[in-house]
N, C-alpha and C positions, 0 to 999 in steps of 0.2 A: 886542831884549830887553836892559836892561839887566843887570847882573854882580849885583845885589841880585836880580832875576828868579832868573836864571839860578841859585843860589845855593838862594834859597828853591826853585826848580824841582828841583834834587838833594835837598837833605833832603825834600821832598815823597815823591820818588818812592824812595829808600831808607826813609822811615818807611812808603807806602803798602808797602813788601813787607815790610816785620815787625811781628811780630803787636803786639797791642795792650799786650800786657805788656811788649815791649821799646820802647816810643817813649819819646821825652823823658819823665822822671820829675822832680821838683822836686828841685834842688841841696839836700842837705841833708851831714851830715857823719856818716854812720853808720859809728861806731869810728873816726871820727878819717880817714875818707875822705872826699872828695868825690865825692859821686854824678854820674856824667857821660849825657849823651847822646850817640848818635852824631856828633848834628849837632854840637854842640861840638869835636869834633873835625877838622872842616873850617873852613879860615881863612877868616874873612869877605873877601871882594873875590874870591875863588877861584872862575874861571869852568870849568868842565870843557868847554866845548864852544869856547872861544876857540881863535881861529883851525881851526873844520873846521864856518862856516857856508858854503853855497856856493850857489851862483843853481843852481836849478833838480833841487835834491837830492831831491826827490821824486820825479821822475820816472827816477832811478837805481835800473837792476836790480840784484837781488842780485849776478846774474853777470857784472857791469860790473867789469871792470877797477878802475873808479872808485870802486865799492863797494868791492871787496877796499883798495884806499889808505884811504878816509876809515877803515875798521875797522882797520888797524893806526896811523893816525894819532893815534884814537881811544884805543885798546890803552895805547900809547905816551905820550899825556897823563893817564890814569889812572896808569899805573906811576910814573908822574912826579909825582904832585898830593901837592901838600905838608903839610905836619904844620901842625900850629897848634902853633906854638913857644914860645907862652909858656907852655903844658903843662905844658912839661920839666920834671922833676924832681915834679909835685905828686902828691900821694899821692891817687888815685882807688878809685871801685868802680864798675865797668860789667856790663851784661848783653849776651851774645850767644850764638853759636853757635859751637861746640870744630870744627875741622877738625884732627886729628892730623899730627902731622910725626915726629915720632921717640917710637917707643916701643920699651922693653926688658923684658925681663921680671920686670924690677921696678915697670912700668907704664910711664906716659906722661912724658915728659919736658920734649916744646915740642911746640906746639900753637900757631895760628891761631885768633885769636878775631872772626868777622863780625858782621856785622848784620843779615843774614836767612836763614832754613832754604835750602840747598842752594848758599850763596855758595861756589864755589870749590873745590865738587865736581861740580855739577850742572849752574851756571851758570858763563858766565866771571866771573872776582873781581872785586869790587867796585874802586873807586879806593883808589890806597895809604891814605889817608886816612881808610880804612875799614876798615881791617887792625891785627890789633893781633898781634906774638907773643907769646907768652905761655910763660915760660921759669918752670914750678911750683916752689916751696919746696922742695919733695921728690917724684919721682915718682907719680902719680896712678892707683889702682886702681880697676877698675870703671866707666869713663868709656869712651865710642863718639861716632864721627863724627854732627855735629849735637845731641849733647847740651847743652840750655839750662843755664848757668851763668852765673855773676855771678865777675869777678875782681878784685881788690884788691890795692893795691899802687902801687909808684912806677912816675910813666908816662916811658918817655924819646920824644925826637923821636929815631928811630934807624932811617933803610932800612936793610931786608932782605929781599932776594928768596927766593923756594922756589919748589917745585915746582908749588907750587898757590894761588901770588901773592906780591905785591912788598906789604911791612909798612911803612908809616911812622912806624909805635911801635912798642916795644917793653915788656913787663912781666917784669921782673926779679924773681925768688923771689917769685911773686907767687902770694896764699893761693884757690883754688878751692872754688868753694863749689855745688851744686846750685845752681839758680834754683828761688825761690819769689818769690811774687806780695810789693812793699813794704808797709806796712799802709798802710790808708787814712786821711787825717786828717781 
């Protein structure tokens, strides 16, 4: 399988798990953003499964030793899968799914933003690459775990781990907004 495969094999199978309103949408510049997809935010040539092909890996039980390595192996090059760096700095607007990290009673404060319903509460997280934190303007009232939103804002290439995944962006005072559907043209 080549790395152009293998590539288009990821965005495949993170756009097959989100819904149809969050897949690739046309780059356009609403309010001076650029409209992103997930998949733009993974570097082209970026194999996720490089180095953990292995002769005869189908026929590995779950309770093989062998299994337990390739899944922290696996763990281990997601945490690791890198930003698309020529990002940095550009002023975006993406949709996804809110995972909370710190909230006070003035409301939400930073938040994980994914690409499909139950990333990195339900399921184990997606690859860094697929992580964005999300650090609001001002505290956010009225918002819950997996609520669909659209955020805006300048994107940085910036790991950060948490509790319930490692971010290879970051979104600084960045404006939240409910998700609605973009108009049709």
């Amino acid at each position: 399988m080549t790395s152009l495969t293998r590539r288009r094999w990821l965005a495949l199978s993170l756009a097959a798990a989100a819904p149809a309103c969050l897949r690739a949408q046309p780059a356009t510049k609403p309010g001076g953003y650029s409209l992103l997809s997930w998949e733009d935010l993974v570097p082209k040539g970026w194999d996720p499964m490089k180095g953990l092909q292995a002769p005869g890996l189908a026929a590995i039980n779950d309770g093989d030793p062998a299994a337990a390595d390739m899944m922290r192996r696996l763990r281990e090059a997601w945490d690791n899968a890198p930003a698309e760096t020529r990002l940095d700095g550009t002023a975006i607007k993406l949709p996804g799914y809110l995972v909370p990290l710190d909230e006070s009673r003035t409301g939400l404060t930073e938040f994980l933003l994914v690409p499909y319903f139950g990333a990195c509460i339900h399921t184990p997280p997606p690859p860094a690459n697929q992580i964005v934190l999300v650090q609001p303007s001002q505290p956010l009232q009225g918002y819950h775990a997996m609520d669909t939103v659209w955020v805006s804002g300048r994107l940085r290439a910036a790991r950060q781990g948490s509790p319930m995944g490692t971010a290879a962006y970051r979104l600084e005072a960045a404006l939240v907004e409910r998700y609605t559907t973009p108009p049709q043209r």
